[in-house]
N, C-alpha and C positions, 0 to 999 in steps of 0.2 A: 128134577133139580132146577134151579132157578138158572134164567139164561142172563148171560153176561153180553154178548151184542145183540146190539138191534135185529129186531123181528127182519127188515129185511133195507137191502142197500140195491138201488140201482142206478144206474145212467142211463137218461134218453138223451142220444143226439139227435138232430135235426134243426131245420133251418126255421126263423121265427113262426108262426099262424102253425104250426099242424099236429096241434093239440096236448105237446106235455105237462104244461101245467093244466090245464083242463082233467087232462087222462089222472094227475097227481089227487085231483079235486073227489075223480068219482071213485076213486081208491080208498079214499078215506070211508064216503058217502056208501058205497056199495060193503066195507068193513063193519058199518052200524057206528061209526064213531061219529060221524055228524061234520058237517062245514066247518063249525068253529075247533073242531079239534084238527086244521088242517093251516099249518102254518107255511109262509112263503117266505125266504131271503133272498134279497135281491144281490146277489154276492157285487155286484160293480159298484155295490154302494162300500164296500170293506175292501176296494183295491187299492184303500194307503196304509201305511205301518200306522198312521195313529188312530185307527181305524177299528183298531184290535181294541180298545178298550169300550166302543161306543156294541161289538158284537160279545163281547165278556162280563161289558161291564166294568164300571170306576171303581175302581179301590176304595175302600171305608175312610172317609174325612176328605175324600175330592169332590170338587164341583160335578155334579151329575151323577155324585150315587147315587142308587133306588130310581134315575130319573128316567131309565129307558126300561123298556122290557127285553130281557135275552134269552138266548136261545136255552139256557137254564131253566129261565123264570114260567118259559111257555112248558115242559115240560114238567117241570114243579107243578103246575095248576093242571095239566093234562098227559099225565105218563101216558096212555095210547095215543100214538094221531100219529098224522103224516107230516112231515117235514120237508119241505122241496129246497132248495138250495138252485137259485136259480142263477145262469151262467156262472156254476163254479170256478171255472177258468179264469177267473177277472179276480178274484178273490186275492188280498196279497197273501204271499208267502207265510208272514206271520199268523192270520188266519187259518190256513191251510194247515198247519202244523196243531192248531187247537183241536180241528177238526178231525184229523187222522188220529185224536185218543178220542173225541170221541164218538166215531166211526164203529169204535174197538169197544163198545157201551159203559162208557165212562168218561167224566171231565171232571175238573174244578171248576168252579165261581170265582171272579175276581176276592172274594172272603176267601176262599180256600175249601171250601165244602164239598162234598162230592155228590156229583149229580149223575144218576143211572137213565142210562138212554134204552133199556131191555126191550123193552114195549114200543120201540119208535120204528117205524118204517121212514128211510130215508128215499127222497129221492133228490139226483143229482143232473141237471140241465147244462148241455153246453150246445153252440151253435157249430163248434170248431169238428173236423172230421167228416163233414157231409158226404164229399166226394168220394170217401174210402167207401160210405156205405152204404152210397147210391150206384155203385159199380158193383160191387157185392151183392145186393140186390138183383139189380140186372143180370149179376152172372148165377143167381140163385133162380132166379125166374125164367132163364133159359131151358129148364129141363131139369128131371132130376139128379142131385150131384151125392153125394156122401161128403160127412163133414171132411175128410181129409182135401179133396178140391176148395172146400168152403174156405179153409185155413187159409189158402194160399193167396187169399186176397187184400188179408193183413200182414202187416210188416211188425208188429209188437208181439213178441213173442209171450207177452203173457195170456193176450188176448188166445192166441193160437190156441193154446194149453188150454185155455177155457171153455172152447166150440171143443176142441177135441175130447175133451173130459164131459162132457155133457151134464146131464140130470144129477148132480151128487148127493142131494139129499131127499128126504121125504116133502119136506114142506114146497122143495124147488117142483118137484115132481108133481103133487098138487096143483102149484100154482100154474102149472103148464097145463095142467089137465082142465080148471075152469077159465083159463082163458083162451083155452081152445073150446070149449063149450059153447062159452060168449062169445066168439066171433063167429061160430057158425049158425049159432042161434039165430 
């Protein structure tokens, strides 16, 4: 059956230089889709409310329709690719709220049209959280722990649910399986 969200969503945190947009770049490159199917948002640039229209797009008979390209229009010309959405956290509000439908594989166009995200791998960059997960870290690489230790070093309870819920699908399963391949390759 045909899928309704994106092929896959993630968050890399960490602090500037240590390679998420790079790792976002060879995701695409290592998928067969190619460079140019791998699109960047600089979210700090959409951190004002009228911001939302230069990321959606001008309404039909405003100054600047057709006159930018959106994160529609990139997806129009190239249903597969990678998407990075770089410090989401800077993004304003009204942004944010476009993006959680279509997170969900689906949006509108400033026209009203609907644009299907099925084929898009997102990824999501933020600098914010370092310290939760350079302690987690260190308390990972002390020895070995079982996830239920692992939890106890976040305070977001959905996150928790997440580590404790592990592997849920085939494709998650997979992708664990060749990028443990590749690192010890």
């Amino acid at each position: 059956p045909p899928r309704r969200q994106p092929r896959g969503r993630f968050m890399f945190a960490g602090p500037p230089g240590v390679g998420k947009t790079h790792l976002g770049r060879q995701l695409a490159i290592q998928l067969g889709l190619g460079e140019e199917a791998f699109f960047v948002f600089n979210m700090s640039e959409y951190s004002s409310e009228g911001s939302r229209t230069r990321f959606m797009g001008a309404d039909p008979g405003y100054v600047g329709y057709r006159g930018t390209k959106t994160i529609y229009d990139m997806v129009r010309s190239r249903p597969s690719c990678v998407i990075l959405l770089d410090e989401i956290d800077r993004a304003d509000a009204s942004i944010q709220d476009i993006l959680l439908s279509i997170l969900e594989g689906e949006g509108k166009d400033a026209e009203g049209s609907i644009v299907y995200f099925s084929q898009v791998i997102f990824i999501m960059t933020t600098n914010q959280g370092q310290e939760q997960v350079l302690e987690a870290y260190k308390y990972v690489t002390q020895g070995p722990l079982v996830r239920e230790d692992i939890v106890q070093q976040f305070n977001d309870e959905a996150l928790r649910t997440l580590i404790l819920q592990g592997v849920v699908d085939e494709t998650e399963a997979n992708m664990k399986y060749h990028l443990r391949r590749e690192t010890e390759a």
